[in-house]
C-alpha positions, 0 to 999 in steps of 0.5 A: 389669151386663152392658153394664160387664163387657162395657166392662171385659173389652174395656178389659182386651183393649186394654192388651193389645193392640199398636198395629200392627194396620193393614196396607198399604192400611188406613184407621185411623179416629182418636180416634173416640168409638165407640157400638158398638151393643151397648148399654154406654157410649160408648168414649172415644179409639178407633181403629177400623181399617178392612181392605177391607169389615170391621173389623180392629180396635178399639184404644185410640186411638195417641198418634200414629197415622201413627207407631204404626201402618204408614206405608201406612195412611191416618188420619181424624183423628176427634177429638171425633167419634162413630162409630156403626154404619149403621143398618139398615131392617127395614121399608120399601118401594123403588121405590115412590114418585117426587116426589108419585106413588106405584105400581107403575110407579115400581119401576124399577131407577133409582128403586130406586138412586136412594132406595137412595144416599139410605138409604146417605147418611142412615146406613142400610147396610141396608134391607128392602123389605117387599112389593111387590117385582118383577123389578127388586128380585131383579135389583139385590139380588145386585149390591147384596150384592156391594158391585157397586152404590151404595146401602145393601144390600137384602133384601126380602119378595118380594110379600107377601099381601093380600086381594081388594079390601082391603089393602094398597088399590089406592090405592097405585096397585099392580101385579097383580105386586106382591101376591098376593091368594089366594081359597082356602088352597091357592092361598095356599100354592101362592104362598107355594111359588112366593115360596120359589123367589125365597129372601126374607128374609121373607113379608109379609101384611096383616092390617088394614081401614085404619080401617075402610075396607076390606071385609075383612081376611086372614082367620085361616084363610087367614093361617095357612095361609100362616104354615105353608106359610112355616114348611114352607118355611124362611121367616119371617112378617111381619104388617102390623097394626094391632089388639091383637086381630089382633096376639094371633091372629097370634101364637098361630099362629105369625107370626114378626115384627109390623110395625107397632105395636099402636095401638087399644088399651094391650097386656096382660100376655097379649099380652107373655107371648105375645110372649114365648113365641113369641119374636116380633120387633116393628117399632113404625113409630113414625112411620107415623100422624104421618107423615099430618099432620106436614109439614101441621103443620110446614111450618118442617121444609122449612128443616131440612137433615135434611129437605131434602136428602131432598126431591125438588123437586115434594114440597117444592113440596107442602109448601110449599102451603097449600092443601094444608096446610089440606086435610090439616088440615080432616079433623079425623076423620082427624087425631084417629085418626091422632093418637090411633094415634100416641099409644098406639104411643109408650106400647105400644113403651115397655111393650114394650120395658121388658117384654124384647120384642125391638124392631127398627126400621122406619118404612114409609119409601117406601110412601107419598110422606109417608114419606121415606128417610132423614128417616123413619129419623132421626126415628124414632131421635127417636120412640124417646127420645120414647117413653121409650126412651134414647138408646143402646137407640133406637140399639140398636133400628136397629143391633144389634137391626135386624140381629138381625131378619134374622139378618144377623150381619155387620153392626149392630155396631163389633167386629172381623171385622164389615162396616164399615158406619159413620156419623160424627157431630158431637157425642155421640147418647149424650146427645143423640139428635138428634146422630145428625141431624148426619152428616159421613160415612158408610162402606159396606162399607169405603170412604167413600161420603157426607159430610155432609148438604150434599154430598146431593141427591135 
């Protein structure tokens, strides 16, 4: 009923409306189907205007455009196109990973750019690298919020905290710069002051054993202690988890965001009141477990254009070797719990979401070589619908909801006033998620920065 009164109200706005609303130098995207991101159908026949980096305004599309509207202005003649907003990460890591190498010393400014126009030519205007940020990250971020750099926009969560010897693992190949592991509750809260002077969007903390193969995990003393040192300092939380159990304490003492899904156990009417209480934002990183197996299982994906124009050559060389496909295969203990993790994500995030949880979208993307910018954003749309969703609240989760999380409220939605952040697509992602695969442009800030898939290379 909302979603009609709001198309009702907004139709009415239209009738109303003059039809010269585009100024010398403005762009008149034309006949567009327009996904707002609010939620509510599809709007037939738009003309969306584009002034500098931010809608000027949304009107019923001109009979004739170039005439109804000032001759200055450039129109795209989008007819039986759909315009959605650029989608925003709100978990992901950059710099992290290069080819099939991942770690700290692949942070550097050009890899960062590099995977940043990569986001930017999936759709995804906005992304949060959430921990293991370094110097590089705070020197790129302001140019990158000006529009002073390509590549989608990026926020962060500073380092983030972990644990001695535990996670996030040394594996990762990590710096002693990139995560703070306290041993006490006071260094912990030193280092949470110390992160507040770099003002991120959010703390990270790792909250999880990795299957068991860890020794410890942050403890619910330290973690709370970091939780309310944030909270002294402005700061939101955001835990990487894994356990209803640990997802229940964390939320009992105060964390603000979970960024990872629940995926041990079905969630109970305690954990969703609680949620509720404590207005907890959830990440589900829907993808994250499958990620382990799926190029394994399904070598045909290096032929699919959303997938290789992400790939750098020496990760499509990987996939493409058996040999390396049969290892991932043969542990079969490993595949059964990553199945079975991705298994109880799917059911949780649908219970969730169907309870009035707020739902933001993530994928991991970037943390290891098997999470992959751009493919992982779109297949995680995918895992939504699959999960239950339609395809309208999966598109929510990444555009107005995503943005929500951050408290970003320039950008996730197609309305007037808001940063021109678009993604042009063929065909109709209302009826079928999967057209959101098939890009023809993407706009950042006002000004087209990609077409489709074919004109991208890694």
């Amino acid at each position: 009923m909302k979603h009609a009164l709001g198309a009702s109200l907004l139709i009415f706005a239209w009738m109303a409306a003059p039809l010269s609303h585009a100024a010398p130098g403005s762009t008149v995207l034309h006949d567009v189907r327009l996904i707002d991101g609010n939620g509510g159908k599809p709007l037939e026949h738009v003309d969306v205007v584009i002034r500098g980096e931010r809608i000027a305004a949304v009107t019923p599309a001109a009979s004739n455009a170039a005439a109804a509207r000032d001759a200055s202005a450039d129109v795209v003649n989008l007819s039986g196109k759909t315009l959605l907003p650029g989608l925003t990460s709100d978990h992901s890591h950059l710099g992290m990973t290069n080819g099939t190498r991942s770690g700290g010393v692949n942070q550097t400014p050009e890899n960062i750019l590099r995977q940043l126009r990569q986001y930017e030519a999936y759709g995804i205007t906005t992304v949060t690298s959430l921990g293991l940020n370094q110097q590089s990250f705070y020197d790129l971020a302001p140019q990158l919020h000006a529009g002073a750099l390509p590549g989608a926009d990026l926020f962060g969560a500073d380092r983030g905290f972990g644990v001695p010897d535990g996670a996030p693992p040394g594996s990762m190949g990590l710096l002693d710069t990139q995560v703070y592991r306290p041993r006490t509750e006071e260094e912990a809260r030193q280092e949470v002051r110390e992160t507040a002077t770099r003002h991120p969007a959010l703390v990270k903390i790792w909250v999880d054993d990795f299957h068991g193969q860890m020794p410890d995990k942050l403890s619910p003393p330290m973690y709370k202690a970091i939780i309310d040192e944030a909270h002294r300092q402005g700061l939101r939380v955001a835990a990487h988890i894994f356990y209803l159990q640990d997802a229940k304490q964390l939320v009992a003492d105060g964390v603000d965001v979970l960024a990872h899904g629940v995926r041990d156990v079905p969630v109970d009417r305690d954990f969703i009141a609680a949620m509720k209480s404590h207005h907890v934002w959830y990440i589900p990183t829907l993808g994250l477990d499958e990620g382990f197996y799926l190029f394994a299982e399904h070598p045909e994906l290096v032929s699919d254009p959303l997938l290789a124009h992400a790939l750098q050559p020496e990760l499509a060389g990987q996939f493409a070797d058996p040999a390396w496909r049969q290892k991932i295969l043969s542990d079969t203990k490993k595949l059964a719990t990553d199945k079975s993790a991705a298994a109880m994500n799917l059911r949780n995030v649908k219970t969730l979401y169907d309870a009035g949880i707020r739902v933001g979208f993530g994928t991991d993307s970037g943390a290891t070589p098997l999470r992959i910018a751009g493919f992982a954003e779109h297949h995680e749309l995918a895992l939504l619908v699959k999960a239950g969703l339609t395809p309208l609240q999966a598109i929510g989760t990444a555009t107005k909801n995503a943005a929500a999380l951050l408290h970003l409220d320039d950008r996730g939605v197609i309305e007037t006033g808001k940063l021109a952040d678009l993604i042009v697509v063929d065909g109709d992602p209302a009826r079928d998620i999967a057209d959101v695969d098939k890009i023809e442009a993407v706009w950042h800030r006002g000004r087209k920065v990609a077409g489709d898939l074919n004109s991208f290379s890694p």
